[in-house]
C-alpha positions in Angstrom: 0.0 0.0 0.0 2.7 2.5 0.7 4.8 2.0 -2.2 1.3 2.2 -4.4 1.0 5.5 -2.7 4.8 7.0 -3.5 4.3 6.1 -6.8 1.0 7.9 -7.4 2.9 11.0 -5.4 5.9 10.7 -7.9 3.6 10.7 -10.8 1.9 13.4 -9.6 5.1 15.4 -9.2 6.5 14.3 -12.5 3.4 15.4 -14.2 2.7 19.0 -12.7 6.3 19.5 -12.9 6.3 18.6 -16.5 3.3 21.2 -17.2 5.4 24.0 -15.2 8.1 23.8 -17.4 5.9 24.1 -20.7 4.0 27.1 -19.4 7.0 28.8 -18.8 8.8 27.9 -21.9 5.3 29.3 -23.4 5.5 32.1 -21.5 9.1 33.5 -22.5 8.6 32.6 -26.3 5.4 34.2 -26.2 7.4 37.6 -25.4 9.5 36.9 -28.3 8.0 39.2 -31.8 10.9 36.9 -33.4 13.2 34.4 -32.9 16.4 34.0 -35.5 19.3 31.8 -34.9 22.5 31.2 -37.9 24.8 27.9 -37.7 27.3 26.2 -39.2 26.3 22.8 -40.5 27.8 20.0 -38.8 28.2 21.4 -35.3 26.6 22.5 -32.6 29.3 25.2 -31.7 29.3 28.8 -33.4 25.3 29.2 -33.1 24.1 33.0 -33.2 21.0 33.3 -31.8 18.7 36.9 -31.6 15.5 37.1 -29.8 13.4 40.4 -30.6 11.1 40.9 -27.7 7.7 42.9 -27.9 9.8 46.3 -25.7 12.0 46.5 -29.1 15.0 44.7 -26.8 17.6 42.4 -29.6 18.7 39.9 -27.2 21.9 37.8 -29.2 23.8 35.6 -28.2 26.8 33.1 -29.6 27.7 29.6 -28.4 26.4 25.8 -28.5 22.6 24.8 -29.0 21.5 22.1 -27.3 19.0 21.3 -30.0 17.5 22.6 -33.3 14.7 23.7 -31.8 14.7 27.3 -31.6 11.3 28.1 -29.5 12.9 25.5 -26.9 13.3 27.5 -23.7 17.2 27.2 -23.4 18.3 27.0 -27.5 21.7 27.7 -26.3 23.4 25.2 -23.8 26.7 27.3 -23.6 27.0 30.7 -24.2 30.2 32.9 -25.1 28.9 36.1 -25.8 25.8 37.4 -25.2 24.2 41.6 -24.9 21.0 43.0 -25.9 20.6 46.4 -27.6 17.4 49.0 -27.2 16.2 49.0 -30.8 14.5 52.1 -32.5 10.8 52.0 -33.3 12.3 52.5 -37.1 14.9 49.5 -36.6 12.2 47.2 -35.2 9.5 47.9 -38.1 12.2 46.9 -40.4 12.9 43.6 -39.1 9.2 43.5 -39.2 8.6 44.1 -42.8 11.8 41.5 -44.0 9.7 38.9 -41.5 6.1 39.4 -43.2 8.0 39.4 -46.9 9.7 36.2 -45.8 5.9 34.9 -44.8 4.1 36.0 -47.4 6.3 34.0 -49.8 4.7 31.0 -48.0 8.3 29.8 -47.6 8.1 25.9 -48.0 11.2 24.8 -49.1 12.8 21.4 -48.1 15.9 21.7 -46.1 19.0 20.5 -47.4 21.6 19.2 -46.0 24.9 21.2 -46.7 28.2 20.6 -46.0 30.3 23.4 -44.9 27.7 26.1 -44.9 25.3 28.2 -42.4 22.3 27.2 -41.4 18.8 29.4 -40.3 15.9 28.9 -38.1 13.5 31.8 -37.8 10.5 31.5 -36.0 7.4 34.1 -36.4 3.9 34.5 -36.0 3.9 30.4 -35.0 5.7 29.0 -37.2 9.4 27.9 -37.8 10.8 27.9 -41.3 14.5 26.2 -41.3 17.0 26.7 -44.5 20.6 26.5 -45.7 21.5 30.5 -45.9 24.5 29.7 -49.0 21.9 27.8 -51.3 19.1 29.8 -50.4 17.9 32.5 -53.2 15.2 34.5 -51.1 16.0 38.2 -51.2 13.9 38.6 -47.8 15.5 35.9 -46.1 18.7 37.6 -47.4 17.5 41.3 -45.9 16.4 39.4 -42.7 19.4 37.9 -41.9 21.5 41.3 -43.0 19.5 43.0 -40.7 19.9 40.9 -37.6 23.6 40.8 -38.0 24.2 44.8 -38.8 21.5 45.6 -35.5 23.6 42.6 -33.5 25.9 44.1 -30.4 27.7 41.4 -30.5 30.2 40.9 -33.1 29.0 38.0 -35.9 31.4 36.4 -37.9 29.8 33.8 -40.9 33.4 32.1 -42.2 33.9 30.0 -44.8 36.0 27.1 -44.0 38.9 25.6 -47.0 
């Protein structure tokens, strides 16, 4: 009888803590106008991540993901650099208008796997749209991503490698 009841307390636990953590992780994304995160392929190292929250704030960061999910709570396991910048109205309505052209071209293309390139995850209004930034031929995502890194305060550096 008592171990019937420490298991029903565990699951209990296990379960409420479970829908803690996804209300928060709600909770802090749903702050975020934007998410936009650049990688190399092949590593989890070297990961620029920005988040745009709804004050005009450009948080960025650089280090390891964890994942590939970028509305997970902690994208970034390790960080080496991090700041956030005070964006204009102006700057923040810009980013705005690269995001909705990126959207409205009902971006659907299958990722590809590249070698030696950069990867992108963006997420906005919901949804997450995931491509190679070298074979790519959007002119938004090209604006977008020229946008985040001129705003960045922290220094980004997209290499090639030989």
């Amino acid at each position: 009888m008592k171990t019937k009841w420490i298991i029903i307390c565990c699951t209990v636990l296990l379960v409420g803590g479970g829908i803690l953590f996804a209300r928060n992780q709600l909770k802090q994304n749903a702050n975020n106008l934007m998410q936009f995160s650049i990688y190399p392929t092949g590593t989890s190292d070297e990961t620029y991540y920005f988040a745009l929250n709804q004050n005009g704030i450009l948080k960025c960061a650089v280090g390891s993901r964890k994942n590939n999910n970028i509305n997970q709570r902690d994208f970034l396991k390790h960080t080496v650099d991090s700041s956030e910048k005070q964006l204009d109205e102006q700057e923040v309505q810009t980013l705005i208008k690269f995001a909705d052209a990126l959207e409205a071209t009902r971006f659907d293309k299958e990722k590809r796997i590249v070698k030696d390139s950069w990867d992108i995850a963006f997420s906005y209004k919901g949804r997450v749209y995931e491509m190679n930034w070298h074979i790519n031929d959007s002119e938004e995502l090209r604006k977008l991503t020229g946008t985040f890194i001129s705003l960045s305060p922290i220094s980004v550096d997209l290499h090639g490698w030989a």
